[in-house]
Wavefront OBJ file of the C-alpha trace (Angstrom):
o trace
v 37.576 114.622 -36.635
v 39.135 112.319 -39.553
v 42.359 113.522 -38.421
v 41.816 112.886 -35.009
v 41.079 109.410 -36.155
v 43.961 108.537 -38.209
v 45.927 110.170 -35.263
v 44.436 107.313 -33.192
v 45.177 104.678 -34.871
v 48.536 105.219 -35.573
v 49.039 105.176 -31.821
v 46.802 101.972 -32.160
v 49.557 100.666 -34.766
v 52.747 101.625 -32.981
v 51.348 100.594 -29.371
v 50.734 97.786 -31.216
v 54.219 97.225 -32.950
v 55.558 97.966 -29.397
v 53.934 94.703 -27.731
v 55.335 92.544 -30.701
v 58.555 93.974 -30.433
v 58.048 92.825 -26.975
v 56.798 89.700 -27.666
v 59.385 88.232 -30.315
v 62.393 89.471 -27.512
v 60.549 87.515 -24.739
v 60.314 84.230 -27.662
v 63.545 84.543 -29.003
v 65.078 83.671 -25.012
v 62.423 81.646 -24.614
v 63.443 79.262 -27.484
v 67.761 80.139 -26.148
v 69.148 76.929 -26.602
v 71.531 78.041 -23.690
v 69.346 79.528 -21.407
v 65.699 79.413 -22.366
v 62.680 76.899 -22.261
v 64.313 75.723 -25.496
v 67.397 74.437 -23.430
v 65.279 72.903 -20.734
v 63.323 71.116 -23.421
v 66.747 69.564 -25.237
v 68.061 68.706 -21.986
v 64.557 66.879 -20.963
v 64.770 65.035 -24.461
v 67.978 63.326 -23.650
v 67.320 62.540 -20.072
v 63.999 61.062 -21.326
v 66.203 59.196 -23.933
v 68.878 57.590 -21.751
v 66.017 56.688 -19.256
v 64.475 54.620 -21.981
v 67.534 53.046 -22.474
v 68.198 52.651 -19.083
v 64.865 50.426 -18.585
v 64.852 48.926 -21.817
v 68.615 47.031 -20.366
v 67.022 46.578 -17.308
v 64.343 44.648 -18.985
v 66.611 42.692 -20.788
v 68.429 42.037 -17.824
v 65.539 40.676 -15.993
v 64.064 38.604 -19.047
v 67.095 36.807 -18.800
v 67.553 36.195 -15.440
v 63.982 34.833 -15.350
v 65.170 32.906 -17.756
v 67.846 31.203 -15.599
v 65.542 31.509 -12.468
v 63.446 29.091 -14.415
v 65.787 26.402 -15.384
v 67.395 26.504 -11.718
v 64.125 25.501 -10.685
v 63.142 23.030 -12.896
v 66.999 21.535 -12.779
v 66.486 21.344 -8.666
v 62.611 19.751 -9.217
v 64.379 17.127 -11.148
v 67.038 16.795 -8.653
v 64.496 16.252 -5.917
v 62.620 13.781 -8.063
v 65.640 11.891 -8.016
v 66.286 11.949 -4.480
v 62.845 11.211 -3.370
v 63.348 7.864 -5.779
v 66.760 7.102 -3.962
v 64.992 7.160 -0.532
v 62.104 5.046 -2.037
v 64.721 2.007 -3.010
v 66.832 2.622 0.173
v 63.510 2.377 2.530
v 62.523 -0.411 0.328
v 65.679 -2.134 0.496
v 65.495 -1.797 4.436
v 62.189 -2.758 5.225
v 62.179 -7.059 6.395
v 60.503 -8.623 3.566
v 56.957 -9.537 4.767
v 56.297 -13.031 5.371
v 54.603 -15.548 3.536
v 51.389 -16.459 4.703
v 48.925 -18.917 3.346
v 45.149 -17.977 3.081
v 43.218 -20.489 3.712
v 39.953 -21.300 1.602
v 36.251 -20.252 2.673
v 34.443 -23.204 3.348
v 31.371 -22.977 1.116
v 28.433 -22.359 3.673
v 25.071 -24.253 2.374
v 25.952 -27.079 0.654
l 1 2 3 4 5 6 7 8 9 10 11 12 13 14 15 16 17 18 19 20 21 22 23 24 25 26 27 28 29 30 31 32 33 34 35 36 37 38 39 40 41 42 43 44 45 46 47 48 49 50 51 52 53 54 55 56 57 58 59 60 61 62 63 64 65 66 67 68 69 70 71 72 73 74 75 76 77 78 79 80 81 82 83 84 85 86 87 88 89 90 91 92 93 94 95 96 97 98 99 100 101 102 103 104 105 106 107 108 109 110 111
């Protein structure tokens, strides 16, 4: 019976052994640079990388054109200041003066 024991778990131990053999084989291509997860994983890295800098230029990019957005408009609100100012003096300068008239005083009622 003690034999039969031992005998069992030795087969326990190399059934065992077997399945980690297994195991390592299946996560050493796993981590393959080449071909494994490990490669996909480095290649997703710098992807992710150059996306970042990708947006990161495109943010800069649109900070500054906001930037210039915003002094175009405040440059052509000045402009049009200006203009409506122009047309001001040039309807005023058209209009006939208005004539002179004379008001006349209230008689004081009562006295």
């Amino acid at each position: 019976m003690d034999h039969l024991l031992q005998l069992a778990l030795l087969i326990g131990g190399l059934a065992l052994g077997g399945f980690c053999l297994s195991l390592m084989r299946r996560l050493r291509k796993l981590n393959d640079l080449e071909s494994g997860l490990g490669g996909a994983i480095a290649v997703m890295a710098a992807e992710v990388d150059r996306l970042e800098r990708a947006i990161r230029a495109a943010r800069d990019e649109a900070t500054a054109a906001s930037e210039i957005l915003a002094d175009e408009i405040e440059t052509a609100r000045r402009e049009r200041a200006i203009w409506d100012l122009r047309q001001r003096i040039e309807l005023a300068s058209a209009a006939p003066a208005p004539t002179a008239r004379r008001l006349r005083k209230r008689s004081e009622v009562g006295q």
